[in-house]
Structure formats: C-alpha cells, structure tokens
C-alpha positions as CSV (number, residue, x, y, z in Angstrom):
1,X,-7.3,-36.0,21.5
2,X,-4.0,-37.2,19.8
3,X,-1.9,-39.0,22.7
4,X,1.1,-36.5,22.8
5,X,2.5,-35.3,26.2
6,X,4.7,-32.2,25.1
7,X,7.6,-31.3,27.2
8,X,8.1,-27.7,28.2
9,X,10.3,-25.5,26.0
10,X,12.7,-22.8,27.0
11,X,12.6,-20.4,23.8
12,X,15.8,-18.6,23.3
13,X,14.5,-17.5,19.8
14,X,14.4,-13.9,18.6
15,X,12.3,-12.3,15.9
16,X,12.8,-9.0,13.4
17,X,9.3,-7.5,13.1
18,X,9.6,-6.1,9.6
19,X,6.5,-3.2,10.0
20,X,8.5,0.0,9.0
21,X,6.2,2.2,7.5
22,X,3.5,-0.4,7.5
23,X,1.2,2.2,8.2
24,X,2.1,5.5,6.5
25,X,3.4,8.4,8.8
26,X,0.8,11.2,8.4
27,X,2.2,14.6,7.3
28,X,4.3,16.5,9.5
29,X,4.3,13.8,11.8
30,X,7.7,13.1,13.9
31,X,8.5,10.9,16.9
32,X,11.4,9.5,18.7
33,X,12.3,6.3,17.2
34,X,15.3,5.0,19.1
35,X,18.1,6.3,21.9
36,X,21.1,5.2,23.1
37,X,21.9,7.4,26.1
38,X,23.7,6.8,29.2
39,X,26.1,3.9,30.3
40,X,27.3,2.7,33.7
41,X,30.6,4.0,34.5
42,X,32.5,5.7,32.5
43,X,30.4,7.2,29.3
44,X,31.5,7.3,26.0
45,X,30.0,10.0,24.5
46,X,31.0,9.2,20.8
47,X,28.5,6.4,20.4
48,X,25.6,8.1,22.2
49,X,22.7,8.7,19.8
50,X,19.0,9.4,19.4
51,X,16.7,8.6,16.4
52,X,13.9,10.5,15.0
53,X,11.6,9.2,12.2
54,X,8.9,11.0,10.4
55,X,7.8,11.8,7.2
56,X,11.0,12.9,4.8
57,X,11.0,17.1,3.8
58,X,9.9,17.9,7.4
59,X,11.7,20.7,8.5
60,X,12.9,20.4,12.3
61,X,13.3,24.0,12.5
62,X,11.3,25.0,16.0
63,X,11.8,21.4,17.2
64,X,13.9,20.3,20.5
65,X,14.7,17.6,22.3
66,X,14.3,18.0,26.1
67,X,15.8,15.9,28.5
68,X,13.4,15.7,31.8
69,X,14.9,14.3,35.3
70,X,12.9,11.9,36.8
71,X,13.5,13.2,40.4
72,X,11.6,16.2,39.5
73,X,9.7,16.3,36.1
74,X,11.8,19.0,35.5
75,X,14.1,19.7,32.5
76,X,18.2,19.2,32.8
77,X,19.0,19.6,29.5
78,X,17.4,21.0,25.6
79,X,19.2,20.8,22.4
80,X,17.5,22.5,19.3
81,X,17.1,20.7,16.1
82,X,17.7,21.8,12.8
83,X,17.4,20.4,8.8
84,X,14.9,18.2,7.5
85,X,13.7,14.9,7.8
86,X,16.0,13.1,5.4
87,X,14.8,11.0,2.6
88,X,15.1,7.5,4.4
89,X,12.7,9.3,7.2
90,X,15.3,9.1,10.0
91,X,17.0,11.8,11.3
92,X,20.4,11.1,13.4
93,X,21.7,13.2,16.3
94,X,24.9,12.0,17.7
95,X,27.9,13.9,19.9
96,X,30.5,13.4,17.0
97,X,30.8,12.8,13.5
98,X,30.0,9.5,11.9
99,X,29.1,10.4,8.0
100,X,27.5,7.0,8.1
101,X,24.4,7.7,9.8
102,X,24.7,10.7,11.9
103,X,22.7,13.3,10.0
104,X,23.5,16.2,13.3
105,X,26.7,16.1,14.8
106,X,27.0,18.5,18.0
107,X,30.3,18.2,18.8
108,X,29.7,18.0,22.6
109,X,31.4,16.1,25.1
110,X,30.3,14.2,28.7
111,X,27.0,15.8,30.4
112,X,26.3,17.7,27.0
113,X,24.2,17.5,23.9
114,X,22.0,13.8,23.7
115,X,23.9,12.1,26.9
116,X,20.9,11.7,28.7
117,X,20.3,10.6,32.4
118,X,20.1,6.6,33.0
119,X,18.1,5.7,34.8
120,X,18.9,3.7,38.0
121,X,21.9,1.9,38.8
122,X,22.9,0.2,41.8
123,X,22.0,2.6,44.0
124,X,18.4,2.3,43.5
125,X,15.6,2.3,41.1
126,X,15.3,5.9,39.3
127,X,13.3,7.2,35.9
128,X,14.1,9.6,33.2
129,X,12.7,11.1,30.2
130,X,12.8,12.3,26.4
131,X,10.4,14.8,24.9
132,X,10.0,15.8,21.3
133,X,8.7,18.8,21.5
134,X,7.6,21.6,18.4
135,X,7.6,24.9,20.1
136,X,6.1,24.9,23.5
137,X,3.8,21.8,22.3
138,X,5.0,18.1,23.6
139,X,4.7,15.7,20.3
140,X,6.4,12.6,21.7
141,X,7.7,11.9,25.3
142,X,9.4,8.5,26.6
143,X,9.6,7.7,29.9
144,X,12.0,4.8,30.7
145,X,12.9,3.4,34.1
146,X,11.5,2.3,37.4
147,X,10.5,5.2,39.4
148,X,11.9,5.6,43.3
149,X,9.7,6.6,45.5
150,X,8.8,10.5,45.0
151,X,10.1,10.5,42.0
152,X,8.4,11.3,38.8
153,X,8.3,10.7,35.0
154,X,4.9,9.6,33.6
155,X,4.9,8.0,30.3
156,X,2.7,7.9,27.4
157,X,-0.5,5.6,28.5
158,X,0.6,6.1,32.0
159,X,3.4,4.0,31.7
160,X,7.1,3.7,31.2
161,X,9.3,2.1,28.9
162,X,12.1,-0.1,30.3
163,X,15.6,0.8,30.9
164,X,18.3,-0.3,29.5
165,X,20.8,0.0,31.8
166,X,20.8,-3.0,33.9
167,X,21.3,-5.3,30.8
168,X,24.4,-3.4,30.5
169,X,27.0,-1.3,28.7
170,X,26.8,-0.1,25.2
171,X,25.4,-3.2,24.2
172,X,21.4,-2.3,23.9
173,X,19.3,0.7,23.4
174,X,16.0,2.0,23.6
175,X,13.9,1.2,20.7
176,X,10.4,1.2,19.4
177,X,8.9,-2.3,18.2
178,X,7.6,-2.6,15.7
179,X,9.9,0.3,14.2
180,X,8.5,3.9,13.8
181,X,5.0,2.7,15.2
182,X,3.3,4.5,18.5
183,X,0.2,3.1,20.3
184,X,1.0,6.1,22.7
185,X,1.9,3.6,25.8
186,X,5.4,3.4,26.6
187,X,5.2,-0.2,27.8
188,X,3.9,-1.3,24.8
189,X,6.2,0.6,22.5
190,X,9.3,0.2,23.5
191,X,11.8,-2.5,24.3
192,X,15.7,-3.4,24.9
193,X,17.4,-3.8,21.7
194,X,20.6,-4.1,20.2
195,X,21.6,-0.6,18.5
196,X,20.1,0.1,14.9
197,X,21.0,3.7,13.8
198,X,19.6,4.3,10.5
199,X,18.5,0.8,9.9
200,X,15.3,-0.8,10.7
201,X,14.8,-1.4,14.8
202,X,15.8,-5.1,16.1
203,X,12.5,-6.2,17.7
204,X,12.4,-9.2,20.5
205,X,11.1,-12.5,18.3
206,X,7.2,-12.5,18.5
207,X,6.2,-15.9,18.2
208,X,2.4,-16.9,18.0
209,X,1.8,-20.0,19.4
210,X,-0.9,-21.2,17.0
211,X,-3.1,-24.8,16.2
212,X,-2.3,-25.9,13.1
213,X,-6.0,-24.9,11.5
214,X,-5.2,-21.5,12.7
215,X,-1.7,-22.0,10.7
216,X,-3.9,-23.0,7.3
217,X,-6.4,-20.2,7.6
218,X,-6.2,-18.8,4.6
219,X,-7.3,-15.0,3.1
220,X,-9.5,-14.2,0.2
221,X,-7.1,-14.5,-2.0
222,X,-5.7,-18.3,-0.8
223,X,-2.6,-16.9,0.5
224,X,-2.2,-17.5,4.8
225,X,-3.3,-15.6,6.9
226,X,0.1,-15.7,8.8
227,X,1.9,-15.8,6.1
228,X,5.2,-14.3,6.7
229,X,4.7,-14.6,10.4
230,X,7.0,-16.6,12.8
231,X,4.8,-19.1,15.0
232,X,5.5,-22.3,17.1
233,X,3.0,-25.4,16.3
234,X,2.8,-29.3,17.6
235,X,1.4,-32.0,16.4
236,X,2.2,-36.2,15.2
237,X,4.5,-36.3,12.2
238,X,2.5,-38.9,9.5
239,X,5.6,-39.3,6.9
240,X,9.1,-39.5,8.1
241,X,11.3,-36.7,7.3
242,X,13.6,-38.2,4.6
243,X,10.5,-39.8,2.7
244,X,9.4,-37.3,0.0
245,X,13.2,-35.5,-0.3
246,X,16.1,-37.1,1.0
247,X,18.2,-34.0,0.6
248,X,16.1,-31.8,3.0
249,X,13.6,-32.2,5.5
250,X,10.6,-32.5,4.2
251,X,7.4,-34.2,6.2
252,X,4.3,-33.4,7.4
253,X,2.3,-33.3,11.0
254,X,-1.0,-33.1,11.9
255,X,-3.2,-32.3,15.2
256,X,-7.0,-33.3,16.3
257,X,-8.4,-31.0,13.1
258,X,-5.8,-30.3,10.3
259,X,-2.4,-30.6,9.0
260,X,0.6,-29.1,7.4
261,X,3.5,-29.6,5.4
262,X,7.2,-29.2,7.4
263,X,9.7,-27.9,5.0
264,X,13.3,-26.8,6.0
265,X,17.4,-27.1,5.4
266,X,18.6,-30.5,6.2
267,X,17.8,-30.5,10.1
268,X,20.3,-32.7,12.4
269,X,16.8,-33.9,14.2
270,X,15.7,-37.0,11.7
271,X,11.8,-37.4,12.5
272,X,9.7,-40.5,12.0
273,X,6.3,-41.1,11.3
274,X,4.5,-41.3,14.8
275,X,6.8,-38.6,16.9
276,X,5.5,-35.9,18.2
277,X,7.0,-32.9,17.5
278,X,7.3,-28.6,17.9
279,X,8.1,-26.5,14.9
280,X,8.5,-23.0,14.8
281,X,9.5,-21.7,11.5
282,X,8.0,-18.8,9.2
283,X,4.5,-19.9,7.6
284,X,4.2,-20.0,3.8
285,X,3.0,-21.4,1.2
286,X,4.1,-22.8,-2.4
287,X,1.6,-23.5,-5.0
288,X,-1.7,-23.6,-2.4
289,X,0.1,-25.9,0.0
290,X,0.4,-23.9,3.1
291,X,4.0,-24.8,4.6
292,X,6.4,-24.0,7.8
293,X,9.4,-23.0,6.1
294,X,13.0,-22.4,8.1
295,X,14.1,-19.7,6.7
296,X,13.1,-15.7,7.6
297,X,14.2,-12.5,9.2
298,X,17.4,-12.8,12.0
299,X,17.3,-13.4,14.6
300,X,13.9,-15.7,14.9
301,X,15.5,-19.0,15.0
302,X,14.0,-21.8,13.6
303,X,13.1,-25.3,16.1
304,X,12.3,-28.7,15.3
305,X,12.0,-31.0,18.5
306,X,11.2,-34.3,18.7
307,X,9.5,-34.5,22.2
308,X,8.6,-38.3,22.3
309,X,7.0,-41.4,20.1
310,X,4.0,-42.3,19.8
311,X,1.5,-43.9,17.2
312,X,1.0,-42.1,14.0
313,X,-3.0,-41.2,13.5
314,X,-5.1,-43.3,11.7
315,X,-6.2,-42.1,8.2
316,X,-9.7,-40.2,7.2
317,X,-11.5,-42.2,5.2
318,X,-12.9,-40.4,2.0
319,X,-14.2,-40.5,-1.8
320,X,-12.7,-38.9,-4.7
321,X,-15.1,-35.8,-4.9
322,X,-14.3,-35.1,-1.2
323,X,-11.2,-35.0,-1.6
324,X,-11.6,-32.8,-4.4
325,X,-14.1,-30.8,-3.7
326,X,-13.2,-29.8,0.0
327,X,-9.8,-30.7,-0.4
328,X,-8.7,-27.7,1.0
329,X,-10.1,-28.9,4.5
330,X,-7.9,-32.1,3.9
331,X,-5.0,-30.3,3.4
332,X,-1.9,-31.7,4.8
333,X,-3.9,-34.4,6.5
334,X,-3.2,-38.4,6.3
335,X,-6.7,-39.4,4.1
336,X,-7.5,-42.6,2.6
337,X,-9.3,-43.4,-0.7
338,X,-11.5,-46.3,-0.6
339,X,-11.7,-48.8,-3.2
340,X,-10.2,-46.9,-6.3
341,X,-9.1,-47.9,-9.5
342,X,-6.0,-46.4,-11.9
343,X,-7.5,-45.2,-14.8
344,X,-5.5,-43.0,-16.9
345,X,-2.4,-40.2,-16.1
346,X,0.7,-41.1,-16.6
347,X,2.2,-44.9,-17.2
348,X,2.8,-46.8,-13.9
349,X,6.6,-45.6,-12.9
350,X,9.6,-47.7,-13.2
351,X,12.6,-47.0,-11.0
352,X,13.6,-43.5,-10.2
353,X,10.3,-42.0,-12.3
354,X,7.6,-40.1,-10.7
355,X,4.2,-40.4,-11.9
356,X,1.1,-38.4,-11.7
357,X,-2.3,-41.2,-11.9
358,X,-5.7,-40.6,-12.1
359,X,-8.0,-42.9,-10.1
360,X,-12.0,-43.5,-10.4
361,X,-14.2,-44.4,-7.6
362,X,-18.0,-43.7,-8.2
363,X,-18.0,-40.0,-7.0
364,X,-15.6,-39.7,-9.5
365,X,-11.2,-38.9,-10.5
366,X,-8.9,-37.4,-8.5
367,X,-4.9,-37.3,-8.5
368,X,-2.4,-39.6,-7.2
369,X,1.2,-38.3,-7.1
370,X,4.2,-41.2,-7.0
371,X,7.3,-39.7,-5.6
372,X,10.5,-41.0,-6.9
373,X,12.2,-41.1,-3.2
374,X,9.3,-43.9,-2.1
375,X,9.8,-47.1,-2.7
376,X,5.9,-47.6,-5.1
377,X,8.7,-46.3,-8.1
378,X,9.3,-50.2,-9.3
379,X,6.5,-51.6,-8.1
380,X,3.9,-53.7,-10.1
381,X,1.0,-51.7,-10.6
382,X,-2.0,-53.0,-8.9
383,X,-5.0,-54.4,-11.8
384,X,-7.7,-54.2,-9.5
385,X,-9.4,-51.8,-7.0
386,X,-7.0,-50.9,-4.3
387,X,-7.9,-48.8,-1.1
388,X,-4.4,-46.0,-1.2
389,X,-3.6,-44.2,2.0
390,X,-1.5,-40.5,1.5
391,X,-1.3,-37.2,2.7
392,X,-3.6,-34.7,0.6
393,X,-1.4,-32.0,-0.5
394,X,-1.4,-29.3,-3.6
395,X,0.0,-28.2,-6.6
396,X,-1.8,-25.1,-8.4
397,X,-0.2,-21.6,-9.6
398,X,-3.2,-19.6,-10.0
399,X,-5.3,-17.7,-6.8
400,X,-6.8,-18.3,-5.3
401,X,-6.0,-21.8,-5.1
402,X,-8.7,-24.2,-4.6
403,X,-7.6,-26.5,-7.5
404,X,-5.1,-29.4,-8.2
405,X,-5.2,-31.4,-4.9
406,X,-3.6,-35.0,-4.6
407,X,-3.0,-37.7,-2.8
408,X,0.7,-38.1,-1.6
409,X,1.3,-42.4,-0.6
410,X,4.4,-42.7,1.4
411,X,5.5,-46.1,0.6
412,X,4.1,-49.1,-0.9
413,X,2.1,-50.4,1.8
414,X,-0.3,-47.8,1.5
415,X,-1.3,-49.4,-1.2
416,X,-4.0,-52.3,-0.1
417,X,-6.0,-54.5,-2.3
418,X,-9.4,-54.5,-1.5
419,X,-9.9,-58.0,-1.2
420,X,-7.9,-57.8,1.5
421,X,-9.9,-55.7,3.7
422,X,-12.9,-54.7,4.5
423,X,-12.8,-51.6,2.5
424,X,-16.5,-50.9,1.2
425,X,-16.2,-49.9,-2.5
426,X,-18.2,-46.6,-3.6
427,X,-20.9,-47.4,-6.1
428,X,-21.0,-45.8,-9.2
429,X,-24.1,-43.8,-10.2
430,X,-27.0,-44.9,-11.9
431,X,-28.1,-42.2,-12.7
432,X,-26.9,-38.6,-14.1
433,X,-25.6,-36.4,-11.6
434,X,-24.3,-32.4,-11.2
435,X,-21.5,-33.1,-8.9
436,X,-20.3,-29.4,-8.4
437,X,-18.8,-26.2,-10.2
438,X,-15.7,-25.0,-9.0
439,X,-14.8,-22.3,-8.4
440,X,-17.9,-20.5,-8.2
441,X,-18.4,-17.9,-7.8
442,X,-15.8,-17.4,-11.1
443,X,-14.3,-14.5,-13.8
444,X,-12.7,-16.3,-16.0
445,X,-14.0,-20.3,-16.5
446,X,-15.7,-22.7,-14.8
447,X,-15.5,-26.5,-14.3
448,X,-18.7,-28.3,-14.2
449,X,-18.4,-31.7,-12.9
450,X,-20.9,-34.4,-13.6
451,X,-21.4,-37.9,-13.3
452,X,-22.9,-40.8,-15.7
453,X,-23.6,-44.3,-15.1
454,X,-23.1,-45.5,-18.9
455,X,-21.6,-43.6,-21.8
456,X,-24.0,-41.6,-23.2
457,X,-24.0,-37.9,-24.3
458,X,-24.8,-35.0,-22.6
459,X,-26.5,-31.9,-23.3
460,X,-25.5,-28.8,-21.3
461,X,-27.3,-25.7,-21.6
462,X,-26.9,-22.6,-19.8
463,X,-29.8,-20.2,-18.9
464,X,-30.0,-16.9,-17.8
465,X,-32.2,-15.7,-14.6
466,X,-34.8,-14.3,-16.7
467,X,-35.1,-17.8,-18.0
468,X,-33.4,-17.0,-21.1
469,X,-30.9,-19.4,-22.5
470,X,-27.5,-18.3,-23.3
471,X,-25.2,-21.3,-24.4
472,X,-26.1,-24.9,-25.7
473,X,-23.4,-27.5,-26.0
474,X,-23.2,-31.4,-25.7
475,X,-20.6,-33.7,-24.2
476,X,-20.1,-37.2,-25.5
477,X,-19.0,-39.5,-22.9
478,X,-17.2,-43.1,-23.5
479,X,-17.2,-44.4,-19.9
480,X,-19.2,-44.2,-16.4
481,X,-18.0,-41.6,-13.7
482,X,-16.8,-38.4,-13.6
483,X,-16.4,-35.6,-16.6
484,X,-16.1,-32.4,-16.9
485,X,-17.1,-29.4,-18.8
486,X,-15.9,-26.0,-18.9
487,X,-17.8,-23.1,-19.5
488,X,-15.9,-19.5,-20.0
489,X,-18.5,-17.5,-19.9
490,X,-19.1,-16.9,-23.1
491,X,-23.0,-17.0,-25.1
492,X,-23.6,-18.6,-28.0
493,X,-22.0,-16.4,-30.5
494,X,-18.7,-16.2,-28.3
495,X,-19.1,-12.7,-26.8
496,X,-18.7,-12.4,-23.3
497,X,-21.9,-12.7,-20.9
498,X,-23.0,-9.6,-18.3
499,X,-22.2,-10.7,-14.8
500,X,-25.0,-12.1,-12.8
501,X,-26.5,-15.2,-11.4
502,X,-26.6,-18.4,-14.5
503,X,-28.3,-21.6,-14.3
504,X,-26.7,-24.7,-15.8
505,X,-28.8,-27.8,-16.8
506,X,-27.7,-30.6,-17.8
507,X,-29.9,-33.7,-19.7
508,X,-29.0,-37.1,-20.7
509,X,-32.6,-38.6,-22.0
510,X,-35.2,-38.3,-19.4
511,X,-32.7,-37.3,-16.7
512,X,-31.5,-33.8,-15.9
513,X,-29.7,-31.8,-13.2
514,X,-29.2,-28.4,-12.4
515,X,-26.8,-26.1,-10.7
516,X,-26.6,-22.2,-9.8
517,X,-23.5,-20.0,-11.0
518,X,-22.5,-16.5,-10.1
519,X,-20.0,-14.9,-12.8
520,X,-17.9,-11.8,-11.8
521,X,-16.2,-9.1,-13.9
C-alpha cells in the first residue's frame, strides 16, 4: 500500500443534484414537490408556499391539498385546486400575489389556505402531514416530523420526512432531492433546503467517496462513468502543481492501482510531488484524459488538502506497445520507458517550444510530449538510448477514445542515459510480427500494427471467413520496428465490405502473421 496516513476531514461542502426530469413524469402524474409552511413565532403568511410538479396541460380540476394533524390523522384544513399544470411543470400556490412564481394566489391570511401545522417546537416532538389528493383517491402524501407519543402521521414507505422547523425561521423548506423524483419513502425523498419556488430544488452535496480506478471507469462510449458527478479521492501527487501550467493548477495523483489528472483555478494550496493529498471536484474529461475539474453546480465546493509528505511512487516500468496498446490502464499513472531512442516527430525544442517526439524501442513507437513550462525545453537532446520517466496521459477528439496516448516527463532528470543504469534495453524483432489492431472491433478504419526486424516489404491481404480474399496491398518498409497500415474497410475495387468477422495476413518471405477483425455498420 502507498504510505499515506490521511487525516480526518470535516466536509462543509454542498452539492446541486441536477436530475429534474431525468426520468420523464408519466401522464397525468402530479406530486408535491416542495413546501414551505409554518414558522416559529409569529408567521408570515406572505412567503408561505407549496409546490406541485407534474406533467404540463394537466388539469387540477378535482384536485386538493389536505392538510392532516398529526395528533389525530385527521384533516384540519383542504384547499381545492384549480388550472393546469403550467408549461415549466410546476404549479405555485401561495397566500398572496407574487406574479413571479405564484401561479394560485388565495388571498388568505394566518391559519388559512397553505399555512400548514409545524411540526414540533419546544414543547415537544410532534408530526404533520400533506396529501395530494384527486377526488377521494390519495396521490401523494408527506409526512414530516418526529411523532410524540400517540400521535400519528405515517409517511410514504413507513417513514417521515424531516422537519424543518428546528433549523429555523423562513430560512429552509421542505423539498424533494433529487427534484420532482419519488421513491415513495419520505426519508429518502425529502430533505431541509433552502427555498426554490419555481426553480430547480437545492439538494444537500452528495459526494461519492470513490478510488481513483472507480474515478477512470469509463462507459462504452470512453466518456466516465461519473462524469458530471461530484466525488472526493486521495492519493500521492507524482508532478508538482505548477509543473505542466504555471497559471493554474494542474498535477496529477495516483493510488495503489491507477491515476488521474487534478485540474482546477489557481488553488492557494501549492502541491509537490510526493504529498498526499484529498480532492473533491467534479469528474471530467478532455480529449480521453479523465480529469477532477473545480468547477460545477453551487453549492458543492471544491477541496484540495495537502494532508502530509511523503515519497512520491516509483515508476511502472513498461515498453512502447504497452503503453500504447493498454494505455488506457496507464492512464494518469507515473510509467517509465526503458531504453528508447528519439526517432522522428518534431525537432528537439529550444527554449519556450514544445515538442511532440516519437521514440522506438523494439515493441515499437509511441509519443513523447515536451511541455514548455519544464525545464527539457533547452536541453541537448540525448543521441543515444535513454530510459524517460513521465505520466501517461491523452490527447484524442474522437470516441471513443482509445488512441493518442503519451508520455508526459516532468523535468529533465527523467531523462536517464542508459549507460547509466541498469535499464535492460528491449530487443528488436527478428522476425515479422502482428502486433495488434486497434480499435477492433471498428466502423470506420483500422490500424494494423506490425513489426519487422530489417527493411523489407510487406504484403497484407485481407480474407474473408469463407476464406475468400477481399483486399491485397503491400507496405514497403525502410527501417526495423514498428509500422502501421490502415485498412478502411474497403475490398479491392473500393466499395465498402458487409460487416462480419475478417482475417488479416500479413507475409514478408517465408514469414507470415495473422490477426482476427470484427467490422461494424
């Protein structure tokens, strides 16, 4: 286990669960939505309200609301309902007149109309009730309150909702969380809110206290799981937060199993490499690269806490085709390529230039990004195999994004020269090898990724499952290692093949190799 002793947290945070009409009110359906209904002391009738949502054009013609006194079951109080369930699906009955939400003024005074009973006070524990009803028949009832002894009010799934007296005032309602949604258990439906009439309820924060492989668990589609979702994660920060962009914070931490990029406004806490820390932000993601961002839905506040120091992990040591191949289990992790050497990209950066490299080892390229805010920008670049340490990160704008990953070094010293250590280079092939075909299954193109041990060319034929072949091509090749070939699905005279399972083959003299594909429409 990483050596981090995490200190415990008070969280003062608050979230705004965005779910209205996440799942679509059925027709005719209405239920109570929010209430704001009795004070202590003196009431002020004016500001009283109760909310109904439901699906717009209803008519509430036959409907009531019925207050019910938790001393008895019985009902104190009914007011009748009239209209239709406006547009925006809430429906706004208030004692007075406030054009900017109330859609039913009553015109009714203390004791009247939608003042309903608190419930409890400092005499004691007591328990009221709402009911939505549509003639005789009960379509929605919220109990709220502690019952006293003998006294009754029994809630949906035999519970009650809290009350919001005792946090005070005119300051909080009832409301339902997430908005206009109904398990059928007051408990779980309800909570103490500040007031929302005719805007979306203001839900406590609900913070999922995740691993960081949970964080990076992606759909179908590449995009998180969580994304959107406001959770709290720890782990060792590998890069310190002003490496990769000084003007915000910008790092990334890792636990036991996987890692993920931090990404928020300049923060006042400055981390370095080696602390361990707790984030809770809003997980997303930008170009594959799944990220904790700081910025989402009031009143979730974001955290970054440095709880102590310790020693920053040591790096996994991989080849090139693992890291491109099963990148995406590298993600945000601090990797190390073994005994590569620059080949190609972009020229070695002077001063204040970035640069993106390719690098060879004998399983083949993969990417090297040099980021202007490090200090490599400058550097001499290295003429012989060196072993580079970085964090594996991403950079691709198509879904479901399992391409473009690269190797982020943080400062020069992650570059090593392999003479000075005992870094094992990876032999090339000797022979010709099908090193994958990503992604496959595919719809549009395919890359088919071989290695060679001498320059030679390459003869790549595609066959269907009857045997039959579809496509013949050839690759020339100038130097040992990795190439690539890309096959779009297409036969020999261009027209587009039926979907179904292919067989690739590929033969350079007496050798061959061969690989299944799986092409979708």
């Amino acid at each position: 286990m990483l050596p981090c002793r995490f200190k415990k947290i008070t969280l003062l945070s608050y979230a705004w669960i965005l779910f209205a009409l996440a799942c679509p009110l059925s027709a005719q359906h209405v239920l109570i939505n929010e209430s704001l209904y009795d004070t202590p002391g003196v009431d002020e009738p004016a500001q009283l309200f109760t909310e109904l949502c439901g699906t717009p054009g209803v008519s509430l013609s036959g409907w009531s609301l019925v207050g019910i006194s938790g001393a008895t079951g019985g009902v104190y109080r009914t007011v009748h309902l009239s209209g239709t369930i406006p547009n925006d699906g809430c429906y706004i009955i208030a004692n007075t007149d406030d054009s900017s939400y109330v859609d039913r003024n009553l015109n009714l005074g203390v004791g009247e109309g939608i003042d309903w009973y608190d419930a409890g006070g400092p005499s004691g524990d007591d328990c009221d009730g709402i009911e939505l009803r549509h003639g005789v028949s009960v379509i929605d009832r919220v109990c709220y309150g502690i019952c006293a002894p003998g006294h009754v009010c029994n809630g949906e799934g035999d519970s009650n909702a809290p009350d919001a007296y005792p946090v005070g005032s005119l300051s909080y309602s009832l409301s339902r969380c997430p908005d206009r949604e109904d398990t059928d258990n007051n408990a779980l439906d309800w909570v103490i809110a500040l007031p929302t009439p005719g805007s979306r309820n203001q839900c406590p924060c609900q913070t999922l206290h995740l691993s960081i492989g949970q964080a990076q668990e992606d759909t179908t589609d590449g995009t998180p799981i969580h994304a959107g979702e406001f959770v709290s994660l720890r782990g060792i920060a590998t890069v310190s937060s002003d490496v990769f962009n000084p003007q915000e914070t910008d790092f990334y931490i890792q636990d036991d199993n996987a890692g993920i990029n931090i990404r928020c406004n300049p923060s006042s806490t400055s981390v370095m490499a080696g602390d361990c820390v707790v984030v809770e932000g809003w997980v997303s993601h930008t170009g594959g690269l799944c990220q904790i961002i700081s910025e989402g839905p009031d009143p979730c506040i974001p955290i970054l806490d440095v709880t102590e120091h310790t020693s920053t992990p040591s790096p996994i040591e991989i080849d090139c085709r693992t890291a491109r191949v099963s990148g995406e289990h590298y993600e945000g992790l601090l990797v190390k390529l073994i005994c590569v050497t620059i080949v190609g990209g972009d020229p070695w950066p002077e001063t204040g230039q970035n640069a993106e490299l390719a690098v060879i080892d004998g399983t083949g390229l993969f990417d090297i990004y040099i980021d202007p805010d490090t200090d490599i920008d400058g550097q001499v670049e290295p003429d012989a195999p060196v072993s580079i340490t970085g964090i594996l990160s991403q950079q691709d704008s198509t879904s479901p994004y399992t391409e473009n990953y690269r190797l982020l070094p943080r400062s020069w010293s992650d570059f090593v020269s392999c003479s000075r250590t005992d870094d094992v280079p990876v032999p090339f092939p000797q022979h010709l090898q099908l090193t994958g075909c990503y992604p496959n299954p595919f719809n549009a193109r395919t890359k088919i990724v071989f290695t060679v041990a001498r320059p030679v060319v390459v003869a790549v034929q595609i066959f269907d499952l009857l045997g039959r072949q579809v496509m013949k091509s050839s690759v020339a090749v100038f130097s040992p290692g990795e190439h690539i070939y890309i096959w779009d699905g297409t036969n020999q005279t261009g027209k587009t093949v039926s979907a179904g399972i292919y067989f690739v083959q590929l033969n350079m003299g007496t050798a061959s190799a061969t690989g299944k594909l799986l092409f979708l429409k």
